[in-house]
C-alpha positions as CSV (number, residue, x, y, z in Angstrom):
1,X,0.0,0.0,0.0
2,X,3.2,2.2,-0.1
3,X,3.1,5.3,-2.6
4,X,5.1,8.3,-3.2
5,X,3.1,10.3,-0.5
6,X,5.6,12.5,2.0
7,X,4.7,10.2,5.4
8,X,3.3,12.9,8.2
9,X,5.9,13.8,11.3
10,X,2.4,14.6,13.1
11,X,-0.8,15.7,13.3
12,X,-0.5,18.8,11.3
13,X,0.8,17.4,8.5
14,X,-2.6,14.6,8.2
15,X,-4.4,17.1,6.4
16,X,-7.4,16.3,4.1
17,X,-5.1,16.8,0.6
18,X,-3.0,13.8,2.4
19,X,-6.1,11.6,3.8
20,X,-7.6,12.2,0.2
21,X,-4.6,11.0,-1.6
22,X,-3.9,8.0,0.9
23,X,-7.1,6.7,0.9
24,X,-7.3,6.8,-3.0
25,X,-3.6,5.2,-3.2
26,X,-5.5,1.5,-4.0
27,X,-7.7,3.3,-7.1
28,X,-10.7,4.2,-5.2
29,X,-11.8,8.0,-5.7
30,X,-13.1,9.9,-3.1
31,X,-12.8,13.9,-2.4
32,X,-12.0,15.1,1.4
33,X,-12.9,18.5,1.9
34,X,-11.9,18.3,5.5
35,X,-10.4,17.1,8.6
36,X,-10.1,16.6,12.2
37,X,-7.4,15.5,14.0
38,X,-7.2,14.3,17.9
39,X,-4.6,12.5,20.2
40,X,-5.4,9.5,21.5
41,X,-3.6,8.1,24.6
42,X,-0.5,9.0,25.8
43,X,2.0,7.8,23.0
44,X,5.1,6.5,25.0
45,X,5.9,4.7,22.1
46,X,4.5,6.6,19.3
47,X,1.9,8.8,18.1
48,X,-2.1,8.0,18.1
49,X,-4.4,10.2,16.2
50,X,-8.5,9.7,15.1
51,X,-9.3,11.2,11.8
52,X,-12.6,13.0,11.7
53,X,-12.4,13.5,7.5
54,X,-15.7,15.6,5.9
55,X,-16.1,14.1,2.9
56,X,-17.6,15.9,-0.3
57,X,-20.7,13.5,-1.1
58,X,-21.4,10.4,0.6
59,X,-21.1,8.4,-2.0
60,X,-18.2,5.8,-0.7
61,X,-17.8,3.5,1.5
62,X,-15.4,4.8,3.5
63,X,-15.8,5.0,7.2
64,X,-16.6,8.1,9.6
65,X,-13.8,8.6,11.5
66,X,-10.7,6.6,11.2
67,X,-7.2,5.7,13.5
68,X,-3.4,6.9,12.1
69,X,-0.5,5.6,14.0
70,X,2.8,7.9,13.6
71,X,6.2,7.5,14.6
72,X,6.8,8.7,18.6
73,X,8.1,12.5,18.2
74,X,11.0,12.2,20.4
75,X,13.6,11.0,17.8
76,X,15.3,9.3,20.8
77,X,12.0,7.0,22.2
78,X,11.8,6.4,17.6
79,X,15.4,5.4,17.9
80,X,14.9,2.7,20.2
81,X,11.6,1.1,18.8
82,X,11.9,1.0,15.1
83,X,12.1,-2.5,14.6
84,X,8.3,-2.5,16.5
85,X,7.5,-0.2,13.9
86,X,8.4,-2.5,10.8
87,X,6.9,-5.6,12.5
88,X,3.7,-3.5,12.7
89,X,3.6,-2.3,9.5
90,X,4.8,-5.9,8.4
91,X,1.8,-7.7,9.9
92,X,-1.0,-5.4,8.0
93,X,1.1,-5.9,4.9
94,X,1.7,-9.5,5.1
95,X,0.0,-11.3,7.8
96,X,-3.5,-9.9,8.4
97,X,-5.2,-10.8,5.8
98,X,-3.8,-14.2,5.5
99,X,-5.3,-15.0,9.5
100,X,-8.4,-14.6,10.9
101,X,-7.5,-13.1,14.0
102,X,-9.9,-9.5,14.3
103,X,-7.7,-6.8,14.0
104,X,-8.6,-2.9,12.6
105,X,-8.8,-3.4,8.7
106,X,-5.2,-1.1,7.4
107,X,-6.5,1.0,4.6
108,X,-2.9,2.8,3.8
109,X,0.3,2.0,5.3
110,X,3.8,3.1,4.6
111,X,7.3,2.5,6.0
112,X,11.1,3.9,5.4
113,X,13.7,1.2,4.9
114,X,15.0,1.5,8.8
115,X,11.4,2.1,10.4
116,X,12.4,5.3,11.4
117,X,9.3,6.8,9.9
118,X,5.9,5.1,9.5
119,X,2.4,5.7,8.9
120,X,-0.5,3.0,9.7
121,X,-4.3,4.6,8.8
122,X,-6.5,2.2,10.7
123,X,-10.2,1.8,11.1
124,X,-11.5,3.6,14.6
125,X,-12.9,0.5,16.5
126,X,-14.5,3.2,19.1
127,X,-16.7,2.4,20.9
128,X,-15.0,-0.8,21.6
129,X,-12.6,-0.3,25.2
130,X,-9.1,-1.5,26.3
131,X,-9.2,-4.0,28.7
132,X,-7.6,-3.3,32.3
133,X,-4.4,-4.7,33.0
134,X,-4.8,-4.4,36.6
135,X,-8.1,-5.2,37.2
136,X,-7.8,-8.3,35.1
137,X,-11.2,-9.8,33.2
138,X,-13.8,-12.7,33.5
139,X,-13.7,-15.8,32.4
140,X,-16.5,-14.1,29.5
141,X,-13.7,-12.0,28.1
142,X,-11.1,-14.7,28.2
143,X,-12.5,-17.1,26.2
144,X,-13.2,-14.3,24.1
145,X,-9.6,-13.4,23.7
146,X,-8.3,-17.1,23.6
147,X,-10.0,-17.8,20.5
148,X,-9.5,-14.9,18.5
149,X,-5.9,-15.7,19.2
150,X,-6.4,-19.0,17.6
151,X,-7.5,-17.3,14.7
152,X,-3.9,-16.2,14.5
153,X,-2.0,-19.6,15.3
154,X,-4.4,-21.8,13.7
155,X,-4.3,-20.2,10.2
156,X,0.3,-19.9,10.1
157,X,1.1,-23.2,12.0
158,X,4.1,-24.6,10.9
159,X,4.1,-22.6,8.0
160,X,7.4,-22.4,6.5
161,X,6.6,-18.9,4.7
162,X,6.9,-17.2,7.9
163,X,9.9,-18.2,8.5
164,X,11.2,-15.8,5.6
165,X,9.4,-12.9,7.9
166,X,12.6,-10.7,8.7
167,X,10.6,-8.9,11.5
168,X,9.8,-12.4,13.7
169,X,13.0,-13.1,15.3
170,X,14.2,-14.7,17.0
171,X,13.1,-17.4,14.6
172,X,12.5,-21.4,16.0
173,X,16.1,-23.8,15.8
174,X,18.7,-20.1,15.7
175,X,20.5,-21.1,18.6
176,X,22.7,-18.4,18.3
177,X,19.2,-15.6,18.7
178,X,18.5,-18.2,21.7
179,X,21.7,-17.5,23.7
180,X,21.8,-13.7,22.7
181,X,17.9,-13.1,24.2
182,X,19.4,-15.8,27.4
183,X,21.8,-12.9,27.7
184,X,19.8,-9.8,27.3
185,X,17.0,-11.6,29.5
186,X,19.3,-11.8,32.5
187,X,20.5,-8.4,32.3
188,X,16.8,-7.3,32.1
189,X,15.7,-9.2,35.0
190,X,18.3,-7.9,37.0
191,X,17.5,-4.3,36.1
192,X,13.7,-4.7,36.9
193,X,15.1,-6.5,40.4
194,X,16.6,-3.4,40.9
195,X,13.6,-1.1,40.0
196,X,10.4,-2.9,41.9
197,X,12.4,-6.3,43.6
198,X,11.4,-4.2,47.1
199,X,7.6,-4.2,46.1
200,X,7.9,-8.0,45.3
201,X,7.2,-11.1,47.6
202,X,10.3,-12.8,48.3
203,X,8.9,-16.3,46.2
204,X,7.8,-14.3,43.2
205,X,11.8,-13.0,43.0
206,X,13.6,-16.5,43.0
207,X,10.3,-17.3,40.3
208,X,11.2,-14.3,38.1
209,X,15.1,-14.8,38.4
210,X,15.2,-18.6,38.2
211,X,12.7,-18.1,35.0
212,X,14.9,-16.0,33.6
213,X,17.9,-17.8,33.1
214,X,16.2,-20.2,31.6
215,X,15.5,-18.1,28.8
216,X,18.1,-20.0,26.5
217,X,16.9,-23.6,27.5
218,X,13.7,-22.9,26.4
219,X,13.9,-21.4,23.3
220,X,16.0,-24.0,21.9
221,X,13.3,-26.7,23.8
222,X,10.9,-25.0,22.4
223,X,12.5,-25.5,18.6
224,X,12.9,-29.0,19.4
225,X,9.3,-29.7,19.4
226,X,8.3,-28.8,16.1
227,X,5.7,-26.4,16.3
228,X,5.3,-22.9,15.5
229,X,3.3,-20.3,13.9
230,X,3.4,-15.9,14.1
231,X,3.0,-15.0,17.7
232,X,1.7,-11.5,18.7
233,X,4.4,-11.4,21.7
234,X,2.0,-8.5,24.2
235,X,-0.9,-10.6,23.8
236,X,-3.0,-9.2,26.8
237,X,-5.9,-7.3,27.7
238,X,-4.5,-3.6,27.0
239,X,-4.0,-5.0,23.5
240,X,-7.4,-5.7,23.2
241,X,-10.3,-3.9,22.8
242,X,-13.9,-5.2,23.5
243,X,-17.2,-4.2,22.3
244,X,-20.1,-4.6,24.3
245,X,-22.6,-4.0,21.9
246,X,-21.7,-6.7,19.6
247,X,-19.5,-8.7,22.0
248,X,-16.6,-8.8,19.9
249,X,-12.8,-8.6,20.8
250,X,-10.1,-6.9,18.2
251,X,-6.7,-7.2,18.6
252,X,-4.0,-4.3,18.1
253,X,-0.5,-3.0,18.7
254,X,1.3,-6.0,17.2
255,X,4.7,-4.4,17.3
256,X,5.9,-7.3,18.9
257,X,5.2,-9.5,16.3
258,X,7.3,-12.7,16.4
259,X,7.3,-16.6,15.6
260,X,7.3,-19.6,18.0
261,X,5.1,-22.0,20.0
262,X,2.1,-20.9,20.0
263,X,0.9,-21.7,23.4
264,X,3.9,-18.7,24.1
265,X,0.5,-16.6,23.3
266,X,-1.8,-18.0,24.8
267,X,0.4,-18.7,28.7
268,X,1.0,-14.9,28.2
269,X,-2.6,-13.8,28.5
270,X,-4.0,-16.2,31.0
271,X,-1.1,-15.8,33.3
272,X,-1.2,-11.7,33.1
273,X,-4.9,-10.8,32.5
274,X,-6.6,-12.8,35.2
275,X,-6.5,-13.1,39.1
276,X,-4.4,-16.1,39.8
277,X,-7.8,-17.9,41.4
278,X,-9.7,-17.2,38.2
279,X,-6.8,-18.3,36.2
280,X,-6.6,-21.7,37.9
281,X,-10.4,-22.4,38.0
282,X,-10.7,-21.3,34.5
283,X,-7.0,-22.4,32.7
284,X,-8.4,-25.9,31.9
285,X,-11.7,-24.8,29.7
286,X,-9.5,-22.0,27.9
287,X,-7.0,-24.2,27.0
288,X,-9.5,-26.4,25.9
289,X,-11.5,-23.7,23.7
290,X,-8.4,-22.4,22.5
291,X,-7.4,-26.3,21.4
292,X,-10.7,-26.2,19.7
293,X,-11.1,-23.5,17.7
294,X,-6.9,-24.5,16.2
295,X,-8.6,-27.3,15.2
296,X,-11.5,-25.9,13.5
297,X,-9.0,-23.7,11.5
298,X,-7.8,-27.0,10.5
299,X,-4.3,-27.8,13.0
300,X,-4.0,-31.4,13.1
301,X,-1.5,-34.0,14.8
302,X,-2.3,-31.8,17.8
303,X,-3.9,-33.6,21.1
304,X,-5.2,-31.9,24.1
305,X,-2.5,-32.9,26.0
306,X,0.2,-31.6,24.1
307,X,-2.0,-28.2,24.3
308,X,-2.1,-28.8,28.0
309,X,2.1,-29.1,27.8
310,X,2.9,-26.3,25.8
311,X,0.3,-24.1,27.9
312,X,2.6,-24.8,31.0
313,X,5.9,-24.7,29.1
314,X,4.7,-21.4,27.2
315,X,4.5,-19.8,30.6
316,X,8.0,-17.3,31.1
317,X,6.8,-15.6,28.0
318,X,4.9,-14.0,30.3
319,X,8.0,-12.7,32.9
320,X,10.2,-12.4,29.6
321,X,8.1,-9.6,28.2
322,X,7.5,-8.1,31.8
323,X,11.7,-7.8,32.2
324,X,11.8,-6.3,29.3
325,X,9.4,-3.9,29.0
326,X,10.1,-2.8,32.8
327,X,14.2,-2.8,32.6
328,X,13.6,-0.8,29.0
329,X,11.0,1.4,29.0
330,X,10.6,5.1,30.2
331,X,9.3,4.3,34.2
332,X,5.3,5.6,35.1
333,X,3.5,5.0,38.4
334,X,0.9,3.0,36.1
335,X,3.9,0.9,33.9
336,X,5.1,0.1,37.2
337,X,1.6,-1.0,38.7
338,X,1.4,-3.0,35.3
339,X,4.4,-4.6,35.7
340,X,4.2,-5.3,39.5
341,X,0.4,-6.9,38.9
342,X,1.9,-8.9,35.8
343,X,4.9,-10.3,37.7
344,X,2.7,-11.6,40.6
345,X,0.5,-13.3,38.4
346,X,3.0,-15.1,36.4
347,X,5.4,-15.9,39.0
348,X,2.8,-17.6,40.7
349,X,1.2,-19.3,37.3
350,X,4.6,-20.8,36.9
351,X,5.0,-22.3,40.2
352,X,1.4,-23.6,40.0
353,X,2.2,-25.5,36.5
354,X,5.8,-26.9,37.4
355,X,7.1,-24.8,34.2
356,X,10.6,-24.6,35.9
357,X,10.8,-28.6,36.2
358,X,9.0,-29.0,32.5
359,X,12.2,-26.9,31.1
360,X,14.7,-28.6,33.1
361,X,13.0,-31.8,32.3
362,X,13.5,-30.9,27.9
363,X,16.6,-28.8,28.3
């Protein structure tokens, strides 16, 4: 969807000469006489924006209000995150339309070479709502999200063409990415030890260290078995939003777009987004459903059991992302509250599923 259009620095340079020519970029002629342009969130990472566009007739089929995602204005925080920037733009290019997971349909994206500068015009799924990190969600919403996240595994599994995605790394059997993310994970756990360790129960520290530095081990176990498919990476409930009026979930911010056992996902989102009681009353039926619906999208060779395994073993995805986002990213009272509620949710997942003694038991 690339064309020769200069890609906006900000919001004043999304005027309706730019939305015009964007949306027309795939041969479909409409005329914007107008726009309106609003922030959206805070943008630690990069710029949000909705598009209120006053079109000339209403002859289209073009939407009311639309989302565009820009490059962070702090040349410094777009520095340090381009590569999330390319995987982004890579997965509406490339991937979405070749899964079924819901996501905001891309109606113009474009992309320098080193990511530096991007531009991602999205549908506005308003008034669908974020999820809440903290305050976690029902079992409803959960086996909501686990099986629109089957509609991302189920349709890549163990397709070889993703393996070509230059984005997904580190990619399944590179033992060599596997030893360099051991080493980076270490050094992240120690920095986050050093940032919130104090507001951490002493059991939930030896968890998150020991889980770390296992990092290594389980990547390469996890090549060893065979299975893979794209993973979203920060597959949890502020990455969601959720519609109440047609009960539908939509997934977004996939700049963390990777490939490797699936279950990675799936471990991920139980472990973070649900009180540890809700989590183990409910783990077994989401597993299940999530099992399910793979198989309705046509996985087979895959039995309920080896779901069950790769659920437990998937499980330091969860601290892994947490370490890294905490030891890495610019610090806020609310990232830190994130983090803190993620940590003692996973540590305490892991512990419950033996995922220590299933690695040491493949390493």
């Amino acid at each position: 969807m690339s064309t020769t259009l200069p890609i906006p620095r900000g919001a004043a340079d999304v005027t309706h000469h730019w939305l015009q020519a964007a949306l027309g970029s795939n041969g479909v002629t409409v005329v914007v006489e107008d726009v309106e342009v609003a922030p959206i969130g805070t943008g630690q990472t990069g710029a949000t924006f909705r598009i209120t566009p006053r079109y000339a007739d209403a002859e289209h089929d073009f939407p009311s209000t639309f989302v565009i995602k820009l490059p962070a204005g702090d040349d410094g925080v777009r520095a340090g995150v381009t590569l999330g920037y390319l995987s982004e733009v890579a997965f509406y290019r490339n991937a979405a339309e070749q899964t079924s997971v819901p996501t905001p349909r891309c109606f113009y994206s474009d992309i320098t070479e080193d990511g530096a500068e991007f531009a991602l015009l999205l549908s506005d799924l308003s008034p669908a709502i974020p999820g809440d990190q903290v305050a976690g969600c029902d079992t409803v919403a959960a086996r909501q999200a686990v099986t629109a996240l089957a509609g991302l595994h189920g349709p890549s599994w163990c397709d070889p063409r993703w393996l070509d995605l230059a984005v997904a790394m580190p990619k399944p059997g590179d033992t060599a990415a596997a030893g360099g993310l051991g080493d980076v994970a270490r050094m992240a756990a120690g920095i986050t030890l050093d940032k919130l360790g104090t507001r951490m129960d002493r059991r939930d520290r030896d968890t998150f260290r020991d889980a770390l530095n296992l990092v290594t081990p389980w990547l390469r176990a996890e090549a060893d078995t065979g299975r893979f498919a794209l993973l979203h990476g920060d597959y949890r409930l502020d990455n969601l939003m959720f519609d109440s009026a047609t009960d539908r979930v939509s997934v977004v911010d996939w700049q963390t777009l990777g490939i490797g056992l699936p279950a990675r996902d799936l471990a991920y989102f139980t472990a973070t987004s649900l009180d540890p009681d809700t989590r183990a009353a409910a783990e077994h039926g989401l597993v299940d459903a999530y099992h399910r619906t793979l198989l309705d999208f046509g996985v087979t060779g895959y039995t309920p059991e080896t779901c069950w395994q790769d659920y437990r073993f998937g499980m330091v995805q969860a601290p892994l992302i947490v370490a890294l986002g905490a030891a890495f990213a610019t610090p806020t009272a609310r990232g830190e509250e994130i983090f803190l509620v993620m940590l003692e949710r996973s540590c305490r997942a892991i512990r419950e599923l033996g995922t220590l003694a299933l690695i040491d038991a493949a390493a």
